[in-house]
C-alpha positions as CSV (number, residue, x, y, z in Angstrom):
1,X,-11.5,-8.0,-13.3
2,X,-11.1,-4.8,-12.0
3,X,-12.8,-1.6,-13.5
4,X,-11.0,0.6,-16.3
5,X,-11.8,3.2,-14.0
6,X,-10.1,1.8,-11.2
7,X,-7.3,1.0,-13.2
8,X,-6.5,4.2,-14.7
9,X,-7.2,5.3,-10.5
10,X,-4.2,2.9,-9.7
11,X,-2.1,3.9,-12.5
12,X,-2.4,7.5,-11.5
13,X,-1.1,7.3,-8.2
14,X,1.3,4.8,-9.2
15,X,2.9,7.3,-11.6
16,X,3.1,10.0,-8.8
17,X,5.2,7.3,-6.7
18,X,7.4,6.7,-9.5
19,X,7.8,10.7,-10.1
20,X,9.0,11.2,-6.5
21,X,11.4,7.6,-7.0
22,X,12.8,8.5,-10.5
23,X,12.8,12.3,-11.1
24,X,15.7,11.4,-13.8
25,X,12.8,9.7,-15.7
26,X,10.6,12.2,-15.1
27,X,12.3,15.3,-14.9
28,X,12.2,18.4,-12.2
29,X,9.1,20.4,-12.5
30,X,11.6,23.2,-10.9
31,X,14.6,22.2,-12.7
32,X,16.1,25.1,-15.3
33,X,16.8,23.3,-18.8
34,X,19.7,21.3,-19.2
35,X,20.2,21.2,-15.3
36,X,21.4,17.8,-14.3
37,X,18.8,15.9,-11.7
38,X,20.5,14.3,-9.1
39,X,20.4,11.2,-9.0
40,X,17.9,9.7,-5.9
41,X,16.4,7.0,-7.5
42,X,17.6,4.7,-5.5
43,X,18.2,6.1,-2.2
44,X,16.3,4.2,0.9
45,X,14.9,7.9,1.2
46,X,12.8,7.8,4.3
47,X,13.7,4.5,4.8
48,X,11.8,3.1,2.1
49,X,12.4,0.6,-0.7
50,X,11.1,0.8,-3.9
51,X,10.6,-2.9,-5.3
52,X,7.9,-4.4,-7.5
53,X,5.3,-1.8,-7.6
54,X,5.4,-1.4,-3.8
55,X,6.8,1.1,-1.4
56,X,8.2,-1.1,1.2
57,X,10.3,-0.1,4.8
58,X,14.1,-0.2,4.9
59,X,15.9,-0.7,8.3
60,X,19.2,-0.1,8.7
61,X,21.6,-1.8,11.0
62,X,25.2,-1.0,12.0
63,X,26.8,-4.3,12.2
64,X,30.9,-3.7,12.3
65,X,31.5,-7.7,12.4
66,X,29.3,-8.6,9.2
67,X,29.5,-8.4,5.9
68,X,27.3,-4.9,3.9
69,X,24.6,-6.0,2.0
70,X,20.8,-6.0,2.0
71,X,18.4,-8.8,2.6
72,X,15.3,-9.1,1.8
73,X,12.2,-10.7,3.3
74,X,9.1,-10.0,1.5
75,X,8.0,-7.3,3.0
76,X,11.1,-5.5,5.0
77,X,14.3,-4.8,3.3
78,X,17.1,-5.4,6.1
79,X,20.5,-2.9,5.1
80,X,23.8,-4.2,7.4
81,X,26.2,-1.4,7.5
82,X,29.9,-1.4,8.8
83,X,30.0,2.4,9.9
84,X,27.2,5.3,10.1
85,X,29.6,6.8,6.7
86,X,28.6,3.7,5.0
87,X,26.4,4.3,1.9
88,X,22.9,2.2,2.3
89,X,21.9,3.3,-1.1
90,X,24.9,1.8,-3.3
91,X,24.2,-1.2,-1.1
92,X,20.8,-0.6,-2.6
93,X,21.2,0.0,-5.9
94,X,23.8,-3.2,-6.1
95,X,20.9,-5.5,-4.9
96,X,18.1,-3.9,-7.0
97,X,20.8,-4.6,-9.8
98,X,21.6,-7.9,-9.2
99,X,17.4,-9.2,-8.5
100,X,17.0,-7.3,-11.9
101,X,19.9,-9.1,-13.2
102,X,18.2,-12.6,-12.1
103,X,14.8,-11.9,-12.5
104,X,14.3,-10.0,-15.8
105,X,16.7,-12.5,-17.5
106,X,14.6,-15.6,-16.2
107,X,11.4,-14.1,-17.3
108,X,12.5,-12.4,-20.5
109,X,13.5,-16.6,-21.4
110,X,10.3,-17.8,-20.1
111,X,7.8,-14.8,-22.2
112,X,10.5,-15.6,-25.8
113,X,9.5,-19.0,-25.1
114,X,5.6,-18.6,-25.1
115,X,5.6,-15.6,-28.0
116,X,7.9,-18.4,-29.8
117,X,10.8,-15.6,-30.6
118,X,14.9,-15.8,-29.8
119,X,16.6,-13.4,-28.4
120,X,21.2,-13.2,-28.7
121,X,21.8,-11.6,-25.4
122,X,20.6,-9.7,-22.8
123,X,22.5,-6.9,-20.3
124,X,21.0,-4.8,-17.7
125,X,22.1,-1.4,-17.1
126,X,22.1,1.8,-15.1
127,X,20.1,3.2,-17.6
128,X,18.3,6.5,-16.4
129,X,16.5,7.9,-19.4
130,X,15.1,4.7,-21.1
131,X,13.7,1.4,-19.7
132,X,14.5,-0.9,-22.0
133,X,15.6,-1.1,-26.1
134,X,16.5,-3.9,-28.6
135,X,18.7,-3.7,-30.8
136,X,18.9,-5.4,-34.9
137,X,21.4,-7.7,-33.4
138,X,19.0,-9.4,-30.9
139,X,20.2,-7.7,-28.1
140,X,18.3,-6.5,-25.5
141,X,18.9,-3.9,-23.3
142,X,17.3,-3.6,-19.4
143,X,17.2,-0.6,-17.1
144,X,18.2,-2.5,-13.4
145,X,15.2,0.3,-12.5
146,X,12.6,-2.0,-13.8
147,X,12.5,-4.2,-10.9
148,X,11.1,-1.2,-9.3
149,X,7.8,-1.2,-11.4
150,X,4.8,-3.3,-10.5
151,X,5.5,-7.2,-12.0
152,X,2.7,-6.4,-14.7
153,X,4.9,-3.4,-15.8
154,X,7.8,-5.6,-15.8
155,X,6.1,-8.2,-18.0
156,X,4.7,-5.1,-20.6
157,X,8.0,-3.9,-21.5
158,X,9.8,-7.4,-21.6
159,X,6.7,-8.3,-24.0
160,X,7.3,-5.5,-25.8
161,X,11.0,-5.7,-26.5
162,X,10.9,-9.0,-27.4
163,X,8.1,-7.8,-29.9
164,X,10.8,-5.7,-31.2
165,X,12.6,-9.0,-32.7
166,X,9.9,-9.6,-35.0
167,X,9.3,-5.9,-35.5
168,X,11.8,-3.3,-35.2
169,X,9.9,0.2,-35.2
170,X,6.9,1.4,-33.5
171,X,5.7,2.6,-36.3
């Protein structure tokens, strides 16, 4: 087991990713109050993805006869556009949307299984200034931006809303 240390090392410069990915979480350091941040978070800026904790490379591809989309193969995300005016991030953001859609609703299950809680329903959103909530009616709520954290992240805030259904409040 790594070093607290270490950890807190890790967690450090994984928050400055995250500040440069989501400045709508984070805010602009230069932003004047009550200034709307534009919304980059998920752009393939600089060709880059991203997904799971990492920072991973984007190519783009102008391919006229095939469908848009993004594939992914583990380590390279592959972006097929019809025209250069094509828009690589909504192509993006739909894919990010829909593995969030998949994966946090398979492992929410799994994680209400083992903590022995139930859950009514769950819906992910393009939520920009919260990651997650629950709600009295055994609801709960996803960011799709989730699936950008590292998978232990992930698993931390799906813990913790499902804690929620046994216990509302923080307090």
């Amino acid at each position: 087991m790594a070093d607290t240390q270490s950890v807190i090392s890790d967690v450090k410069l994984f928050i400055e990713r995250l500040k440069k990915e989501l400045p709508e979480v984070f805010g602009q350091p230069d932003a004047k109050p009550g200034a709307a941040a534009p919304d980059t978070a998920s752009a393939p800026e600089g060709n880059k993805v991203l997904y799971n904790g990492d920072l991973l490379e984007a190519r783009m591809y102008l391919t006229p006869d095939q469908e848009e989309g993004v594939a992914f193969d583990g380590t390279v995300f592959h972006i097929y556009l019809h025209t250069k005016d094509s828009d690589p991030s909504a192509l993006v953001t739909d894919w990010l949307c829909n593995k969030a859609n998949e994966t946090l609703k398979a492992k929410t299950k799994e994680w209400a299984e083992k903590i022995g809680v139930e859950f009514n329903n769950i819906v992910i959103k393009d939520q920009k200034t919260c990651w997650a909530s629950c709600s009295g009616k055994k609801n709960i709520n996803y960011s799709y931006r989730i699936v950008k954290m590292p998978l232990a992240v992930q698993d931390y805030l799906m813990i913790h809303e499902l804690c929620h259904l046994v216990h509302m409040n923080h307090e």
